[in-house]
C-alpha positions in Angstrom: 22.3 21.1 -20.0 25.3 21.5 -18.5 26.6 19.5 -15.0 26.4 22.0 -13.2 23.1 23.8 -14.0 21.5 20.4 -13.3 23.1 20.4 -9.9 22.1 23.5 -9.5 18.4 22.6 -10.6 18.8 19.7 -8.1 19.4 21.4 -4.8 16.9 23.7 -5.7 14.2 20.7 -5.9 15.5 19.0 -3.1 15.5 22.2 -1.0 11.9 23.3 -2.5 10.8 19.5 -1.2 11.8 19.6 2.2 10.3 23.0 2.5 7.2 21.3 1.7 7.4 18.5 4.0 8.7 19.6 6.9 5.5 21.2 8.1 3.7 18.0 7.3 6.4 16.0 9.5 5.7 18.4 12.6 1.9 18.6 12.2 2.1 14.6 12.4 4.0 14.9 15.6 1.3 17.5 16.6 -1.8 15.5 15.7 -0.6 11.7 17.3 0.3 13.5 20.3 -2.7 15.1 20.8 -4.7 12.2 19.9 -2.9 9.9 22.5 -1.4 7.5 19.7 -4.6 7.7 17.1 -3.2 7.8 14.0 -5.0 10.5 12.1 -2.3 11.9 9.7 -1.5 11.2 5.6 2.4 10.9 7.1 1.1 8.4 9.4 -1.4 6.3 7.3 1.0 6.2 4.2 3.3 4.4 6.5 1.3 1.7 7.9 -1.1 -0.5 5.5 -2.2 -1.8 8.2 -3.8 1.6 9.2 -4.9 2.2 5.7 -6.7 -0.9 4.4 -10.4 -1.4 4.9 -9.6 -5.0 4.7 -7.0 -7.4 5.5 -6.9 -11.0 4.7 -5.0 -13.9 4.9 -4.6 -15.5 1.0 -3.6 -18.3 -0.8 -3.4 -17.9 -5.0 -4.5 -20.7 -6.9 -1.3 -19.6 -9.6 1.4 -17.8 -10.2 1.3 -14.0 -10.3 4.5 -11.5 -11.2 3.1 -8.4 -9.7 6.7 -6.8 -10.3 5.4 -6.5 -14.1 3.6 -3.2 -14.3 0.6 -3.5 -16.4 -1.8 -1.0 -18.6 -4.9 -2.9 -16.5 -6.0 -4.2 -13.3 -5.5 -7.7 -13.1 -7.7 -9.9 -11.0 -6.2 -12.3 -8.4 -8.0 -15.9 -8.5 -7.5 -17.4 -5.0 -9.0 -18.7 -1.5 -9.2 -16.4 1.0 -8.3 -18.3 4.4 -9.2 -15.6 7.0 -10.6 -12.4 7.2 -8.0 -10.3 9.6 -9.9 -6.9 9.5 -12.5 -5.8 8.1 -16.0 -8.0 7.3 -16.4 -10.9 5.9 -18.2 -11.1 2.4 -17.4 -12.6 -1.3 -15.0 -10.0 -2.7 -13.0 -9.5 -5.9 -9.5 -8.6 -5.0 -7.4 -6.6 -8.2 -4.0 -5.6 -8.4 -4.1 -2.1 -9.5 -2.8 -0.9 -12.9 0.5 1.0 -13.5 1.7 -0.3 -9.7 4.5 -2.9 -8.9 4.6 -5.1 -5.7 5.9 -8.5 -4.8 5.2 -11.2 -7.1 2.5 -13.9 -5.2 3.3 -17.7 -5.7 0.3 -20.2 -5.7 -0.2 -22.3 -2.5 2.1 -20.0 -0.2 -0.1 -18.1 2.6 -0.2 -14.1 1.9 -1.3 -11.0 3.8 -2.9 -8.6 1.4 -4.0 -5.0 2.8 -7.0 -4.0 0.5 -8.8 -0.4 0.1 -12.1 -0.9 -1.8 -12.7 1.0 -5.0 -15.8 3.2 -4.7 -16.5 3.4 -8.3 -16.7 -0.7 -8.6 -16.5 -2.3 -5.2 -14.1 -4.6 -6.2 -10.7 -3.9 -3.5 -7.3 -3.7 -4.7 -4.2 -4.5 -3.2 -1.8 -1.5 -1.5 0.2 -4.1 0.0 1.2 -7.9 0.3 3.2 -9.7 3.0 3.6 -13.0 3.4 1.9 -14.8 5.9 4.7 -16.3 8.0 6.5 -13.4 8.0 3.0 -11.3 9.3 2.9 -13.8 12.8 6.5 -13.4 13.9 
């Protein structure tokens, strides 16, 4: 393919995309403005984990994990959990998800992780990790 048919193929793309979100932009406006600061849209919920998780908890590994690797499996994470900042508290088995890549968890250090629960197992699975320290700023 020539240079200049793949430009060509490019702004087409990129102007088919925008086409495509821009009305899910404006209906976000719509819906948090009607719902006096509720977030209720998938803009809005992709954005915040915070929003999005079931369950947040403060957690400390007992090893080493490189979560940058992306693996063919979920790969349980072996660790205490210190506090429960949303969400109940009960004995959960937290996963890192298959086929995703995050920031890599070091044992000992304090971490934030935002879970979702999967329906088919009940186990939860991380959508995102902060650490700690940087969470109570």
């Amino acid at each position: 393919m020539r240079r200049t048919e793949s430009r060509g193929i490019h702004a087409a793309l990129c102007t088919l995309t925008m086409l495509a979100v821009a009305p899910l932009a404006s209906s976000a406006a719509d819906l948090s403005s009607s719902r006096q600061g509720a977030p209720e849209s998938l803009i809005e919920r992709v954005i915040s984990p915070a929003i999005t998780a079931q369950v947040i908890v403060e957690f400390v590994a007992k090893q080493d994990y490189n979560l940058m690797e992306m693996v063919a499996f979920d790969r349980p994470l072996q660790g205490e959990i210190v506090k429960v900042l949303k969400g109940e508290h009960r004995a959960i088995k937290i996963f890192h998800p298959a086929g995703s890549a995050i920031m890599p968890i070091q044992a000992g250090v304090s971490y934030h992780l935002f879970l979702l629960e999967r329906a088919d197992t009940g186990w939860f699975y991380s959508i995102a990790i902060y650490p700690a320290t940087a969470q109570e700023k």
